[in-house]
FITIZA-292208 format. One line per 3 residues: number of its first residue (from 1); their letters; for each residue z, y, x of C-alpha. Coordinates in nm, 3 decimals, m for minus. Layout:
# residues N
NUM) a) Z:Y:X ~ ...
//
This chain:
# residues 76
1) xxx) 13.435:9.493:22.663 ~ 13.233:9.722:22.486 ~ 13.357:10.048:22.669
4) xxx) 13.262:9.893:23.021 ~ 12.920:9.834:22.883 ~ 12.869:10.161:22.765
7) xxx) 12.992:10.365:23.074 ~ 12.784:10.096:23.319 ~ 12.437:10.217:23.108
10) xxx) 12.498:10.534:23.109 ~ 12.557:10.576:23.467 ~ 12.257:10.394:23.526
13) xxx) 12.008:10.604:23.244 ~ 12.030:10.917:23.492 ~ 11.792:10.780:23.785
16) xxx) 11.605:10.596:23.540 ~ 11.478:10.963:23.353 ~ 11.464:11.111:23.659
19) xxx) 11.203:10.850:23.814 ~ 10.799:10.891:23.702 ~ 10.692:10.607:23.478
22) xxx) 10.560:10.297:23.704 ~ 10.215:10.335:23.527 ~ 10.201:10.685:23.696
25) xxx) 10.281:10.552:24.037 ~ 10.038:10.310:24.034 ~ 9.734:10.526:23.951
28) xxx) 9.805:10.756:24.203 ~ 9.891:10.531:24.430 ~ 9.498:10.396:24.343
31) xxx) 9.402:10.727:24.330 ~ 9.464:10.774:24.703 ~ 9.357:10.426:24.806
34) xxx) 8.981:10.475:24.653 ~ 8.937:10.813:24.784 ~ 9.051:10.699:25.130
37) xxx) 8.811:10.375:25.056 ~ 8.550:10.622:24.974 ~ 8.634:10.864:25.264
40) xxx) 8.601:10.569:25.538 ~ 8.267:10.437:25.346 ~ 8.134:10.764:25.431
43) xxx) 8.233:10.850:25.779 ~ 8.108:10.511:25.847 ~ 7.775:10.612:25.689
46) xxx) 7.713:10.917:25.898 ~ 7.538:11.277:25.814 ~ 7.315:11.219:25.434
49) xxx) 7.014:11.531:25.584 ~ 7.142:11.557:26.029 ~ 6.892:11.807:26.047
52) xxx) 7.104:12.001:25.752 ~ 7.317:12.312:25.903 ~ 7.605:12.407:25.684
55) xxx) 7.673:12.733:25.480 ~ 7.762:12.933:25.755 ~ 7.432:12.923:25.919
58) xxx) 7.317:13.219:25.727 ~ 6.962:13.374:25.669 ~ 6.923:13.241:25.336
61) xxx) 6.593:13.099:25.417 ~ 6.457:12.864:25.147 ~ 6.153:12.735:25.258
64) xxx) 5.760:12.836:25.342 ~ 5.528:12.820:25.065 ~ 5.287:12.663:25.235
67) xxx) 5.523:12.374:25.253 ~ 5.497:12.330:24.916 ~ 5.121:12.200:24.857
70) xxx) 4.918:12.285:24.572 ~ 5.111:12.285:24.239 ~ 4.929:12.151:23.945
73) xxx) 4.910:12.397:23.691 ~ 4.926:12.716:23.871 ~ 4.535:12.758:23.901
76) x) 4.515:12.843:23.540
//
């Protein structure tokens, strides 16, 4: 009886190595489900700055100064 036990577990110890640990499956299996929570949450929320052009758009323009108002500080 023993011997039939022994050869049944270690038939079955193989898969069971081979296989990641359930805790790991489950955090990246939450992993994927907030960032595609997160992904839909923003697509859904549109453009943060529409009037912002992306990296591409060159020039490296940062801004007039006369934007910028009077800054406190800077008379003296």
């Amino acid at each position: 009886m023993d011997e039939s036990r022994q050869a049944s577990s270690g038939a079955g110890a193989l898969p069971r190595k081979v296989a990641p640990p359930p805790a790991l499956c489950g955090f990246l299996l939450l992993l994927a489900l907030m960032f595609a929570v997160s992904y839909a949450v923003g697509a859904a929320a549109g453009p943060v700055a529409p009037g912002m052009h992306g990296t591409g758009s060159g020039g490296g323009d940062v801004g007039d100064v006369e934007d910028m108002g009077t800054m406190h500080g800077a008379d003296h």
